[in-house]
MDTraj code that builds the backbone (N, CA, C; nanometers):
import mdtraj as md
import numpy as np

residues = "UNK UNK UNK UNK UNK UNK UNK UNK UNK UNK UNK UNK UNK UNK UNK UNK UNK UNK UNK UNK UNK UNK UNK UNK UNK UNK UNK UNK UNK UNK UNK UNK UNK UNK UNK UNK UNK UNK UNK UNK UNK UNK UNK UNK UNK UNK UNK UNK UNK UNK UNK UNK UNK UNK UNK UNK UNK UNK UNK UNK UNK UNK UNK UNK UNK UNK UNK UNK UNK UNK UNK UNK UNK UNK UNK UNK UNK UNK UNK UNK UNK UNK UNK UNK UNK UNK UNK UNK UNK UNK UNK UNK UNK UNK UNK UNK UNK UNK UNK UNK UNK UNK UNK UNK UNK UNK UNK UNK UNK UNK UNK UNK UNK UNK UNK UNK UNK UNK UNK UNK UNK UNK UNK UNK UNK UNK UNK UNK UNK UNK UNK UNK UNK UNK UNK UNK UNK UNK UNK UNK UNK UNK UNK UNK UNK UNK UNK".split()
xyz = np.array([
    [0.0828, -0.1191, 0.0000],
    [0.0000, 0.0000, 0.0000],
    [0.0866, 0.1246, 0.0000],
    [0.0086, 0.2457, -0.0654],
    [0.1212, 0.3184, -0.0924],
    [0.0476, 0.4384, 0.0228],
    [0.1592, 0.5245, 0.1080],
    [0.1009, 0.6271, 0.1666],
    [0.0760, 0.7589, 0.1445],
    [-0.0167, 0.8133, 0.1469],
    [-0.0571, 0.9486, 0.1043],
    [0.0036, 1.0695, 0.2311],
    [0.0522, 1.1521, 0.1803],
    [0.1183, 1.2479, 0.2519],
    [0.0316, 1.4040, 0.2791],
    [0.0274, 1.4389, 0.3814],
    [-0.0460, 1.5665, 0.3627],
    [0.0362, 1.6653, 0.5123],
    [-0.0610, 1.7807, 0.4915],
    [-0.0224, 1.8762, 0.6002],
    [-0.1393, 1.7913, 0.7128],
    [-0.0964, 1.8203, 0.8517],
    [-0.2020, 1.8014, 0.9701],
    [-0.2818, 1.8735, 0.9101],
    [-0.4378, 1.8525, 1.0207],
    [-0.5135, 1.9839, 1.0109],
    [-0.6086, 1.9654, 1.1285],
    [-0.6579, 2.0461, 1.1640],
    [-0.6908, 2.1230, 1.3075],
    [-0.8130, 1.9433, 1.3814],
    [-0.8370, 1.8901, 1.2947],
    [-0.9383, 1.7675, 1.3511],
    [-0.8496, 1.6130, 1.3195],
    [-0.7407, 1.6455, 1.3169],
    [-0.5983, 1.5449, 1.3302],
    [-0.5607, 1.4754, 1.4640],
    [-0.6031, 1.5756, 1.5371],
    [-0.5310, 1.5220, 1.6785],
    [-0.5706, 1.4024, 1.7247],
    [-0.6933, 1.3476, 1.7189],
    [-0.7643, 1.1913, 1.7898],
    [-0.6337, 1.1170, 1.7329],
    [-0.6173, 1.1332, 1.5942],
    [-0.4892, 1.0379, 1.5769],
    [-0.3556, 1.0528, 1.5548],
    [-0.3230, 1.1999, 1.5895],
    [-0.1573, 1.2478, 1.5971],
    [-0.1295, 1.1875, 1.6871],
    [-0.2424, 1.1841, 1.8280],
    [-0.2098, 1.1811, 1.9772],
    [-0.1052, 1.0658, 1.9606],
    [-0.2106, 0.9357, 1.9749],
    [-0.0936, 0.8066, 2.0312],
    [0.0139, 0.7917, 1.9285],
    [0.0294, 0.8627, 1.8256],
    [0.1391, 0.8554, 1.7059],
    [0.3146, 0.8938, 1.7987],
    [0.2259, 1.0095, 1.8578],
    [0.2810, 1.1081, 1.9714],
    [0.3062, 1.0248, 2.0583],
    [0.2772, 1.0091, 2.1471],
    [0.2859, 0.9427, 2.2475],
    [0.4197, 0.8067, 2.2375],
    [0.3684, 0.7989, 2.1420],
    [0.4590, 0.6151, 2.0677],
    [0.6021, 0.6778, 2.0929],
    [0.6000, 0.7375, 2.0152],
    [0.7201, 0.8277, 1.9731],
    [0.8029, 0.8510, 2.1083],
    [0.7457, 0.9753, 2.1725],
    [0.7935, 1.0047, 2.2890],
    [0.7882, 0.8090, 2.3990],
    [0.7730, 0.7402, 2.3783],
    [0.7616, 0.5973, 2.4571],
    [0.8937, 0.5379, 2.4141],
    [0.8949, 0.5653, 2.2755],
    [1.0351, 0.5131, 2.1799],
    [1.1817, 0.6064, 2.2894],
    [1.1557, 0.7209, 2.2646],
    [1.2703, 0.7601, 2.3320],
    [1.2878, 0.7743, 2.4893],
    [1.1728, 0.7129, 2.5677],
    [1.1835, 0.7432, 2.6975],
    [1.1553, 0.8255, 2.7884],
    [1.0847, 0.8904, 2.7091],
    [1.0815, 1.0939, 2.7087],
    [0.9313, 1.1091, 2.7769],
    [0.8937, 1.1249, 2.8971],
    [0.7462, 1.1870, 2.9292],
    [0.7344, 1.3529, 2.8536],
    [0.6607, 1.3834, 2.7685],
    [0.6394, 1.5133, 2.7925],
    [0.4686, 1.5529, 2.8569],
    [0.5266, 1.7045, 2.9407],
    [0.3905, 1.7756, 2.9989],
    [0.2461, 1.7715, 2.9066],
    [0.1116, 1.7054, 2.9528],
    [0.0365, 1.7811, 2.8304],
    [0.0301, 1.8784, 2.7908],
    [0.0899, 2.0043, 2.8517],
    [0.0593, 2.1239, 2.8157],
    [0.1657, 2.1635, 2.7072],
    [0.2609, 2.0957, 2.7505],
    [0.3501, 2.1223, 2.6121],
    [0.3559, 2.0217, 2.4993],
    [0.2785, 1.8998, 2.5108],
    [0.1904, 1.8410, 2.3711],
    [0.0988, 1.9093, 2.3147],
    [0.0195, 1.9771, 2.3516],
    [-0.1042, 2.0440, 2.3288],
    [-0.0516, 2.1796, 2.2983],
    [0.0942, 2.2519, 2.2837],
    [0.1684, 2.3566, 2.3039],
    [0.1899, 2.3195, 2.1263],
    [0.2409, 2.2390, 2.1428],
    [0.3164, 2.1646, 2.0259],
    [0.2143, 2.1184, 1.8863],
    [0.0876, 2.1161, 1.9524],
    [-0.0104, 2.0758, 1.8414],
    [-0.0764, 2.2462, 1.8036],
    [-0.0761, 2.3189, 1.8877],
    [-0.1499, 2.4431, 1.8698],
    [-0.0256, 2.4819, 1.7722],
    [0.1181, 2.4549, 1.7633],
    [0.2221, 2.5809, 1.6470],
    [0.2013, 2.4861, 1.5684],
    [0.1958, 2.3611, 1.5606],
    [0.1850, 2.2777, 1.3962],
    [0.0771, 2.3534, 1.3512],
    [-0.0426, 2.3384, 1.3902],
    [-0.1320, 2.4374, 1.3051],
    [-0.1611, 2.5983, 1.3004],
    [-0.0671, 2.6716, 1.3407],
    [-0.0634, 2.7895, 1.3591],
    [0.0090, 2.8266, 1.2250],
    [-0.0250, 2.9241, 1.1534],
    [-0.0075, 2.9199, 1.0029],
    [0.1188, 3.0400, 1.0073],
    [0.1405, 3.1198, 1.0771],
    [0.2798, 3.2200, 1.1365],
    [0.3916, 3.0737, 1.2639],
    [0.3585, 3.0073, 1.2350],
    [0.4486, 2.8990, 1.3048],
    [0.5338, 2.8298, 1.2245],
    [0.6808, 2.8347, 1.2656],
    [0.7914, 2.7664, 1.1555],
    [0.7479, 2.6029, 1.1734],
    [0.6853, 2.5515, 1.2751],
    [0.6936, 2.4049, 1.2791],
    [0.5427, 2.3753, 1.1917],
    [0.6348, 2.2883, 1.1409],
    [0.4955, 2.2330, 1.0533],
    [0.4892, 2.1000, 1.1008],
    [0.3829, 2.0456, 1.0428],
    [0.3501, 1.8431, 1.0551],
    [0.3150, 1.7908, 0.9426],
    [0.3982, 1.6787, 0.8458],
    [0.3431, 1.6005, 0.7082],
    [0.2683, 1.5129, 0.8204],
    [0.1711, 1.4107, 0.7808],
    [0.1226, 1.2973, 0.8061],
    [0.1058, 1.2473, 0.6658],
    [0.1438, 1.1068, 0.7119],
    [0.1092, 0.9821, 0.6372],
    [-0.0003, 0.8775, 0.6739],
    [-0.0460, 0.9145, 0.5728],
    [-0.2146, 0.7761, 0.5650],
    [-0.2144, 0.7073, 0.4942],
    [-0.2144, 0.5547, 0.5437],
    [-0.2577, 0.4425, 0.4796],
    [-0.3804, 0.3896, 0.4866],
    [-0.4582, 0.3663, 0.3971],
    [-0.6032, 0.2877, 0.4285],
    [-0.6766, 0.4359, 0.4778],
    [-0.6492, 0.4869, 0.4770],
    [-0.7042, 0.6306, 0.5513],
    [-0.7399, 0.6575, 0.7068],
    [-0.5621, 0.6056, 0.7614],
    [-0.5386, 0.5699, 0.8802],
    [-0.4137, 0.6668, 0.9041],
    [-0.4379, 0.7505, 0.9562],
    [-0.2930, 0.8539, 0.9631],
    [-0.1985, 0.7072, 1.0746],
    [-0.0805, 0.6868, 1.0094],
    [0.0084, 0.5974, 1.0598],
    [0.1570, 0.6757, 1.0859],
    [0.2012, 0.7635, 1.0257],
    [0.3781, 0.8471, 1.0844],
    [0.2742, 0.9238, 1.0738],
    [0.4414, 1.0737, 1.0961],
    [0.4378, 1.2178, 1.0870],
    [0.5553, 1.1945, 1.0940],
    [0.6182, 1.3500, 1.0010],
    [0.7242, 1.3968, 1.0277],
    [0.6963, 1.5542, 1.0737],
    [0.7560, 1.5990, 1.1856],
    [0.7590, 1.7197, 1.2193],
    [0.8805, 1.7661, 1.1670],
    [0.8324, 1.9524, 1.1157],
    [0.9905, 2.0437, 1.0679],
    [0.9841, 2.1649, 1.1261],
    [1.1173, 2.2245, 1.0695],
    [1.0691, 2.3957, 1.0857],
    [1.1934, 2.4135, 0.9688],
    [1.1772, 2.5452, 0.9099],
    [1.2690, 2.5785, 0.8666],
    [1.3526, 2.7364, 0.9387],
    [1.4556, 2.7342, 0.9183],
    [1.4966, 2.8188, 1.0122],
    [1.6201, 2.9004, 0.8671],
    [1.6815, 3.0121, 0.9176],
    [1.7803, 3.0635, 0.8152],
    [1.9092, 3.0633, 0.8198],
    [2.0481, 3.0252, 0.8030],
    [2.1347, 2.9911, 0.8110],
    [2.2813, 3.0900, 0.7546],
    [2.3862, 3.0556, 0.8207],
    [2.5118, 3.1524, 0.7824],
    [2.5586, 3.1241, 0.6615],
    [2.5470, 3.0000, 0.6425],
    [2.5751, 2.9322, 0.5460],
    [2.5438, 2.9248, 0.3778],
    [2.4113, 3.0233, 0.3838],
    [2.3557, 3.0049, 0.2958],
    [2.2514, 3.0992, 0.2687],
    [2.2408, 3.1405, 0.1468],
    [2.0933, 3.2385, 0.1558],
    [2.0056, 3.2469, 0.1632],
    [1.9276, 3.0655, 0.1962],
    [1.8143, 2.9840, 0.1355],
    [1.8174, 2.9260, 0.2708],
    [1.7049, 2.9637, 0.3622],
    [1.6170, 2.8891, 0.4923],
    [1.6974, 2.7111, 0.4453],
    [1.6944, 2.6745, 0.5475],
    [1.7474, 2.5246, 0.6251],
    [1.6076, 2.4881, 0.6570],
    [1.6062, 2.3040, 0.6597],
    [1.4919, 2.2426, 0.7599],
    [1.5670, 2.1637, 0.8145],
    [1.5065, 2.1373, 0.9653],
    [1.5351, 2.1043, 1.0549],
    [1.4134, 1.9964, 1.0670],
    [1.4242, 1.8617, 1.0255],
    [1.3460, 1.7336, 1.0429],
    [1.3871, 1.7071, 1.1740],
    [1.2489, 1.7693, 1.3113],
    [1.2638, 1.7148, 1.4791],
    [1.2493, 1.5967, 1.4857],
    [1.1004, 1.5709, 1.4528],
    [1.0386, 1.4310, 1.4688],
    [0.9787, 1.3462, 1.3394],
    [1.0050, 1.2310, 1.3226],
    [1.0247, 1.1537, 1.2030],
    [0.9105, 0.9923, 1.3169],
    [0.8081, 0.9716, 1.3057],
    [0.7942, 0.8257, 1.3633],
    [0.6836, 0.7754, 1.2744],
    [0.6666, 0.6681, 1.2876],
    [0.6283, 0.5185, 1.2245],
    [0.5124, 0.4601, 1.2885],
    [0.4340, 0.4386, 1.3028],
    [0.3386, 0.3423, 1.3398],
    [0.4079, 0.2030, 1.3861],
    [0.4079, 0.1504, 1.4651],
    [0.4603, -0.0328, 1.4921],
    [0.3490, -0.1251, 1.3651],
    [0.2750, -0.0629, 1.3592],
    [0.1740, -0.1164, 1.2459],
    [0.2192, -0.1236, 1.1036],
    [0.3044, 0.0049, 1.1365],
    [0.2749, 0.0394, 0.9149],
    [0.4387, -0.0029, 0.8863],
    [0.5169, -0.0823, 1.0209],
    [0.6500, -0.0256, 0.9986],
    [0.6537, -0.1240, 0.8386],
    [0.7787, -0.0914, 0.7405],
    [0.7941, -0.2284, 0.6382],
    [0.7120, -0.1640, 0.5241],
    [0.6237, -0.0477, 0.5423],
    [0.5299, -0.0587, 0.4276],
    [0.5936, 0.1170, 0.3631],
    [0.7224, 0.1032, 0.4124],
    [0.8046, 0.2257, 0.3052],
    [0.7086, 0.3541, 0.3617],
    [0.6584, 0.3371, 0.4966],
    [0.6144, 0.4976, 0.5573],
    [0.6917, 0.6262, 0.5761],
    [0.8035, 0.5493, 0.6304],
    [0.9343, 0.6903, 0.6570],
    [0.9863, 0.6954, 0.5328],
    [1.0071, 0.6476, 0.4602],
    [1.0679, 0.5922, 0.3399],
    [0.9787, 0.7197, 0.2379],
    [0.8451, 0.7457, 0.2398],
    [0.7664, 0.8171, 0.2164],
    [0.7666, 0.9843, 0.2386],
    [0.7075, 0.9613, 0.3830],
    [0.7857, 1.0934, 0.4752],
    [0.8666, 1.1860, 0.4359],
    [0.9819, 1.0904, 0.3912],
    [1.1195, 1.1687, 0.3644],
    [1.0973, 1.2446, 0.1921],
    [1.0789, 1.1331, 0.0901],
    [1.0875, 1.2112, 0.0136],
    [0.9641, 1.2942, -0.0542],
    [0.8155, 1.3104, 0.0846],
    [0.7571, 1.4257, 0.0347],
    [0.8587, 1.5479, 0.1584],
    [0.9268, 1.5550, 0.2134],
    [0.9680, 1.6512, 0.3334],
    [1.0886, 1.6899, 0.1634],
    [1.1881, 1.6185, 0.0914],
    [1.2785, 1.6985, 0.0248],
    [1.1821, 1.7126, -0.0629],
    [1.0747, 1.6762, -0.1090],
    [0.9944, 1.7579, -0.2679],
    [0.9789, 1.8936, -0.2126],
    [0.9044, 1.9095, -0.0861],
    [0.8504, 2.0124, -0.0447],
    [0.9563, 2.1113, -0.0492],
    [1.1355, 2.0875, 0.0191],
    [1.1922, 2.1553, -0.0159],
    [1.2594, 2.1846, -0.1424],
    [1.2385, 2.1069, -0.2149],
    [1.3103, 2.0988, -0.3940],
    [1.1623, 2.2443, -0.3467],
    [1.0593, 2.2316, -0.3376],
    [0.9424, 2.3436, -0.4098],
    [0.9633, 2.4504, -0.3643],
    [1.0027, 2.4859, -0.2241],
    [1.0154, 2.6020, -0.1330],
    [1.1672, 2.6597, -0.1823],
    [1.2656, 2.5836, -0.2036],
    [1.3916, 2.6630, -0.2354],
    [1.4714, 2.6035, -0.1039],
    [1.4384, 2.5406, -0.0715],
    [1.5598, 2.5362, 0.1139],
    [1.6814, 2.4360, 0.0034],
    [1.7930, 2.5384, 0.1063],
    [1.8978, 2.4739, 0.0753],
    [1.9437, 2.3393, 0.1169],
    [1.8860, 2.2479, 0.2505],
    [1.8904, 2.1453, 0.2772],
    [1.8105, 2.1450, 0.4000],
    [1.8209, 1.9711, 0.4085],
    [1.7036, 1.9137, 0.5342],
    [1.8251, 1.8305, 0.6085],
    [1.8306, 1.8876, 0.7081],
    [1.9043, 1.7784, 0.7832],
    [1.8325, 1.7460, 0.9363],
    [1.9122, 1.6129, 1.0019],
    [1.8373, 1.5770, 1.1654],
    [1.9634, 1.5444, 1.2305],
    [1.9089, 1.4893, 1.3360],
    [1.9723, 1.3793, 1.4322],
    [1.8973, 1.2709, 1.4106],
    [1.9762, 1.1508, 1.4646],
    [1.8607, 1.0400, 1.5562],
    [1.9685, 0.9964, 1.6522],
    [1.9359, 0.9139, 1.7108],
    [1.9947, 0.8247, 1.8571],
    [2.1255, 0.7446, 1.7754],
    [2.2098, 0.7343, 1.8308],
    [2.3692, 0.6264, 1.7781],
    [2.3143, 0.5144, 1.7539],
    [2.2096, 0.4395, 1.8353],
    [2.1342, 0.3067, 1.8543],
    [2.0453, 0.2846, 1.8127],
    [1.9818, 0.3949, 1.7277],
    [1.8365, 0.3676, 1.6296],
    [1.8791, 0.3263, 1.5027],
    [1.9185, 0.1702, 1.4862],
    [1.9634, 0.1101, 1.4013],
    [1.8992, 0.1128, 1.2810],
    [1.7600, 0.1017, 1.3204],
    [1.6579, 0.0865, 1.2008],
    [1.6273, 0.2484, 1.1654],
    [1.6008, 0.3370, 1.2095],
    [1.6358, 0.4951, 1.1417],
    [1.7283, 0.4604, 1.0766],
    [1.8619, 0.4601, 1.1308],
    [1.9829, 0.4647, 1.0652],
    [2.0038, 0.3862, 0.9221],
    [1.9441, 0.2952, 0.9032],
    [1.9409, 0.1885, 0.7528],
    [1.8285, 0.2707, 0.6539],
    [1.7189, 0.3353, 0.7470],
    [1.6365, 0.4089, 0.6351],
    [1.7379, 0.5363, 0.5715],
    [1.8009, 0.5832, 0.7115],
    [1.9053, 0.7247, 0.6742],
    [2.0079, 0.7284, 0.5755],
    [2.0209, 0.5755, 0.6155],
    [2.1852, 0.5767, 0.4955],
    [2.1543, 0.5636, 0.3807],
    [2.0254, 0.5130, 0.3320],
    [2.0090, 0.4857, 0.1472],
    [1.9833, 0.6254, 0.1506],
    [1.9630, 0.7721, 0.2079],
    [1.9893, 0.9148, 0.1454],
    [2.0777, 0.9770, 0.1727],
    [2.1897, 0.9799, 0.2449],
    [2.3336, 0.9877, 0.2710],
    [2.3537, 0.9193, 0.4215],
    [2.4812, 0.9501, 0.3920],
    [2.5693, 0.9155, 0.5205],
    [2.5666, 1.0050, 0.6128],
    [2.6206, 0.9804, 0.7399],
    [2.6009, 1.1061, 0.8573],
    [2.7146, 1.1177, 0.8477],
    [2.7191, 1.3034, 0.8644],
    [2.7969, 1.3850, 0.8459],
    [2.8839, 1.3966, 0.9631],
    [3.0079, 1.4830, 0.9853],
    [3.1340, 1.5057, 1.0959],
    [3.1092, 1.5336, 1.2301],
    [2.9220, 1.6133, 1.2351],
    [2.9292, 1.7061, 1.3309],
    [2.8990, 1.5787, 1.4658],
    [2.8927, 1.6877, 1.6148],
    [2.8559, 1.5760, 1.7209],
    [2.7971, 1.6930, 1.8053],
    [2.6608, 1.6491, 1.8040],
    [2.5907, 1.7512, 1.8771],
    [2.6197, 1.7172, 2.0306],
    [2.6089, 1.8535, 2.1280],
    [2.5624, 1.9173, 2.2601],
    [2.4911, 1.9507, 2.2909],
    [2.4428, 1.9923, 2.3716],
    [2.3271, 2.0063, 2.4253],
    [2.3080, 2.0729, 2.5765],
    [2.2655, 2.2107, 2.6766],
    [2.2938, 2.2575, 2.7522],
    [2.0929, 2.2259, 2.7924],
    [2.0701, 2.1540, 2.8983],
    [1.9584, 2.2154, 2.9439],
    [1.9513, 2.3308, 3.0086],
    [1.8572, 2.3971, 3.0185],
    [1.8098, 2.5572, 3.0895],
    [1.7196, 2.5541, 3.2068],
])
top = md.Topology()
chain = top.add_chain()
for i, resn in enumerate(residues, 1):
    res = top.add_residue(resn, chain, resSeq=i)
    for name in ("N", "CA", "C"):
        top.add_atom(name, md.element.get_by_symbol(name[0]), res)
traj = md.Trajectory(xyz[None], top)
């Protein structure tokens, strides 16, 4: 089955939620509801850099990839910043992220961004095998200061 890609939209949430949730379960991570519900109010806030693709199969929203684009020294052309990238345990195998990804670079082939780059975990083996058939990871080694 092939997945259809779109923007969220404001009557999304019944099934962003546990998409959400999964996700944040995957990495260990409790977040506040107020800053899930923080996080769903700027995806659809249309002056908000973070956006949300979803992917539907069967007409079952199964991933999302969350972005933002931001502007860079580097370049004259806004950057994206791919935060969150997750999968359904359901849809995994059926080329969802695989999907994801190349409506997130059409969108930027359309917008002009000079590139999309992320992180993931050293140990997210299976990210990492989807990551490497579109390049290799690059020199840098992120830090990180909590506040």
């Amino acid at each position: 089955m092939v997945a259809t890609i779109r923007d969220a939209r404001p009557g999304d949430l019944s099934e962003w939620m546990p998409l959400w949730q999964g996700y944040c379960e995957f990495y260990g991570v409790e977040i506040e509801p107020q800053i899930t519900m923080a996080t769903w109010a700027r995806i659809l806030d249309p002056m908000c850099e973070l956006t949300c693709r979803v992917a539907e199969v069967g007409g079952n929203m199964v991933g999302f990839a969350h972005h933002h684009t931001h502007l860079t020294t580097w370049d004259t052309r806004p950057v994206a910043y791919l935060e969150d990238l997750f999968v359904s345990p359901t849809a995994r195998g059926l080329r969802v992220g695989q999907a994801l990804l190349d409506d997130l670079l059409a969108l930027g082939r359309q917008k002009g961004w000079a590139s999309v780059y992320w992180i993931t975990a050293e140990d997210n083996e299976t990210a990492r095998r989807l990551y490497d058939h579109y390049t290799k990871r690059d020199q840098f080694v992120r830090y990180a200061i909590t506040l």
